[in-house]
C-alpha positions, 0 to 999 in steps of 0.5 A, a space after each residue: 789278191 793283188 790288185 792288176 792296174 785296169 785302163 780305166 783306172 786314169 779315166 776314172 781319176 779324170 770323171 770324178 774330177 769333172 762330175 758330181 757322180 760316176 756310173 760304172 757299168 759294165 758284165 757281172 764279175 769284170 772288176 767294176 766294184 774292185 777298180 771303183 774300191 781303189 778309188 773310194 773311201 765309203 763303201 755302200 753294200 746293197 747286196 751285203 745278206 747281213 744288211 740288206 733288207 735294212 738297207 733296202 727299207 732304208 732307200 724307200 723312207 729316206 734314200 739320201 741317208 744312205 748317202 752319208 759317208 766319206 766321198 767319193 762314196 761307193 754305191 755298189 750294185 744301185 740297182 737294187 734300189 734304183 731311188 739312189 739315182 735321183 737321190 745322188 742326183 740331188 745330192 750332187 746339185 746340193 752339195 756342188 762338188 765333183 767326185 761325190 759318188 761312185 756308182 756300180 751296176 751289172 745291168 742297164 736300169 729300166 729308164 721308167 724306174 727313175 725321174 731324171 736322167 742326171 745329165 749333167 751330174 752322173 756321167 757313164 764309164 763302160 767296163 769289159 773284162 780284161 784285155 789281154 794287156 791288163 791281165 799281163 799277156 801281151 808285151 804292151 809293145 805297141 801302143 794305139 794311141 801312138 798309131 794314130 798320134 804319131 805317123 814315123 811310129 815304127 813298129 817292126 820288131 816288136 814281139 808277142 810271146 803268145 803262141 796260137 795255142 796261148 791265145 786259144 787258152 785266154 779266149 777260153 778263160 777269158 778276161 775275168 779277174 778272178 781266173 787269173 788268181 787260180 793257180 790250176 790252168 782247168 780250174 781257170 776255165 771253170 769261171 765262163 762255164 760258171 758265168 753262163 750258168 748263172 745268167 741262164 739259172 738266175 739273171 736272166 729272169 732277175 733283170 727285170 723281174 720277168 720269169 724266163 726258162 733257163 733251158 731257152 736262154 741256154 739255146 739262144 746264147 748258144 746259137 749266138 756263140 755259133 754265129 759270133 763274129 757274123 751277120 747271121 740273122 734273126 730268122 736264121 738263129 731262130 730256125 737253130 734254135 727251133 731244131 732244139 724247141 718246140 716253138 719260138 715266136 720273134 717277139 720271144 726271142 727279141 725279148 731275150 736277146 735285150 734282156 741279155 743287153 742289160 746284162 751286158 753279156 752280148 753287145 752287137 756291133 753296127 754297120 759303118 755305112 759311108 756313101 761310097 756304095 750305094 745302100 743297098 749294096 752295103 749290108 747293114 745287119 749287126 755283127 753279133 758279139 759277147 762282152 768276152 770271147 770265153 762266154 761263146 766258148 762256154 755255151 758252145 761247150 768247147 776247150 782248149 783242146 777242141 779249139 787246137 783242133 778247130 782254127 777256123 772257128 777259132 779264128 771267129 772267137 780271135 776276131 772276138 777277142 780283137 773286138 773285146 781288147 780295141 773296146 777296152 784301149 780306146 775308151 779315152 778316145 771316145 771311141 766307137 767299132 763298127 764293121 764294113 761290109 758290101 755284096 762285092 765281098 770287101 770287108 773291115 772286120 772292124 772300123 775303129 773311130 775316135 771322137 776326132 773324127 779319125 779312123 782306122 780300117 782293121 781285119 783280124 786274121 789268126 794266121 799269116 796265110 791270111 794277111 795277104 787277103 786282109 791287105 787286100 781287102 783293106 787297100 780296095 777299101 781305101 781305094 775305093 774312098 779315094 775315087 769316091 774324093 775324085 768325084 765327090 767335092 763337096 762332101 769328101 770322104 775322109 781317108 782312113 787314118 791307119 790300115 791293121 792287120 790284127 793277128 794271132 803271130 808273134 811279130 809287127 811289122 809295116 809293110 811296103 803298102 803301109 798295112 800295119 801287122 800287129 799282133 794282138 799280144 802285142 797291142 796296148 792303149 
């Protein structure tokens, strides 16, 4: 199978030349051990079945063995034997060198398992799915970076050639790499559904070595797919769920929702709370998220025919899909993704920040009946920043650096009030 350039191909080339090792992580099957291939040249299989218990063995005696190879060397799922983090560490002040080790792993390590944190020697580099760009769909026709970069960049013009219905289809597939090379559209569907399945049947207990109930699992992530894209509390997810069950304690649930966290399947989203309000009147709870929009569409049992029908939870599951792709262009900006929300009802559905300390105001709306109301919200936003600035000298608030208006339509444009209506499909890094 050919190989799809990823985003973090370049920034990959750029950590190995800064640090000694390399931890890419990131969901089950998003490409991490493939990208990491491209730039290795010795490969350590934990999870081989013909040598794994020898390698495991291996890692208890002398773990620096496992070490030896042509580097950088590939670690792939460390996990499996979590001694190889101190002893990369190790070799990595030994030896001096940058772009010594590549390291993989499908869930976050429990920080008790190893002695330091490598600071210094292992650096992190996150992974999601595939953006609707690195799978070839979006046109590319826009570029992010360039928005910010540069202030004349014009936009107008530029075109999606996804159709609503397309769009639809990408979400249920997702950005799995490997549905791209099924050649049957039913058959591509086939790769979330299995996804969900093995986190209920399998990872969810294996994480951590803790035996959870599948059927559990399956209702929590179901509950989660129906408030994605939302605030919805815990105690209003648990009364979903308790119409399913029996009895659910909070602990309980909290106890599955992080064990879904080291498996990056579900990564929530913070509130951004500038001083403009006072606290109480913004809302701070978390805006729930999946790492990709087609695992809320598996374990709500829907397809693209449900979702032709049913725009306005589509248009959650677009948001989503907003979310997925901004993660995956930002990530040489040091970027961060918030949300902004008040009791007054004006909202960004997403804050975008970069490391510099600029920002963009963002809301996604499917259709074009919903670009007037985002405008709006947008512009009341940076308004209210401004006379905020009037009065506030000592510690002004910066203006935000762009307005956006992610959509499911098929042609960017600025409008007079310098909102910038972008489709999704067009959108690059």
């Amino acid at each position: 199978m050919q190989y799809l350039s990823r985003i973090v191909d370049q920034r990959l080339k750029l950590l190995l030349n800064v640090f000694g090792a390399v931890l890419v992580e990131g969901p089950k099957w998003c490409g991490k051990t493939t990208t990491a291939e491209m730039q290795s040249r010795s490969i350590l299989r934990l999870q081989d079945p013909d040598e794994r218990e020898t390698l495991l063995k291996t890692a208890e005696v002398k773990p620096s063995l496992l070490l030896d190879g042509e580097t950088p060397r590939l670690l792939d799922e460390w996990q499996d034997a979590p001694v190889l983090w101190d002893a990369v560490r190790i070799a990595v002040d030994k030896r001096k060198q940058s772009g010594q080790f590549i390291l993989t792993g499908s869930t976050s390590i429990d920080k008790t398992q190893i002695l330091h944190s490598g600071t210094g020697r292992i650096t992190r580099m996150k992974m999601y799915p595939m953006s609707l760009y690195e799978s070839l769909e979006s046109t590319g026709e826009v570029s992010l970076k360039k928005l910010f970069d540069d202030p004349g960049y014009d936009i107008d013009g530029k075109r999606s050639k996804m159709t609503v219905e397309d769009l639809i289809f990408a979400a249920c597939r997702g950005g799995w790499p490997t549905s791209l090379s099924i050649p049957d559209d039913q058959a591509k569907l086939l790769i979330a559904q299995d996804y969900l399945n093995a986190i209920c049947q399998n990872d969810i207990s294996t994480v951590d070595n803790v035996q959870r109930d599948p059927a559990l699992t399956r209702l929590i992530l179901r509950s989660y797919a129906r408030n994605i894209s939302t605030l919805a509390k815990k105690s209003g997810m648990i009364q979903d769920i308790l119409a399913h069950t029996e009895t659910l304690a909070r602990n309980t649930f909290d106890e599955y929702i992080t064990a879904l966290e080291k498996l990056f399947v579900i990564e929530d989203i913070n509130a951004w709370s500038p001083s403009i309000r006072s606290s109480s009147a913004i809302k701070n709870s978390p805006k729930h998220e999946f790492c990709d929009p087609s695992v809320a569409v598996a374990a709500l049992g829907l397809n693209p025919k449900a979702l032709y029908t049913d725009l306005k939870t589509f248009g959650y599951i677009f948001e989503s899909m907003c979310v997925r792709d901004l993660k995956v262009y930002c990530q040489d900006f040091g970027s961060s993704i918030s949300y902004y929300h008040d009791r007054y009802g004006l909202e960004a559905d997403i804050v975008l920040h970069l490391a510099d300390g600029r920002y963009a105001l963002i809301e996604c709306k499917l259709g074009s009946r919903e670009i007037e109301v985002g405008a709006e919200h947008l512009l009341k936003l940076k308004k209210l920043i401004q006379e905020y600035n009037k009065t506030e000298k000592q510690v002004p608030l910066k203006e935000p650096d762009l307005l956006i208006i992610l959509t499911g339509g098929n042609m960017a444009y600025t409008r007079k009030d310098g909102v910038k209506i972008i489709p999704l499909a067009c959108l690059k890094d």
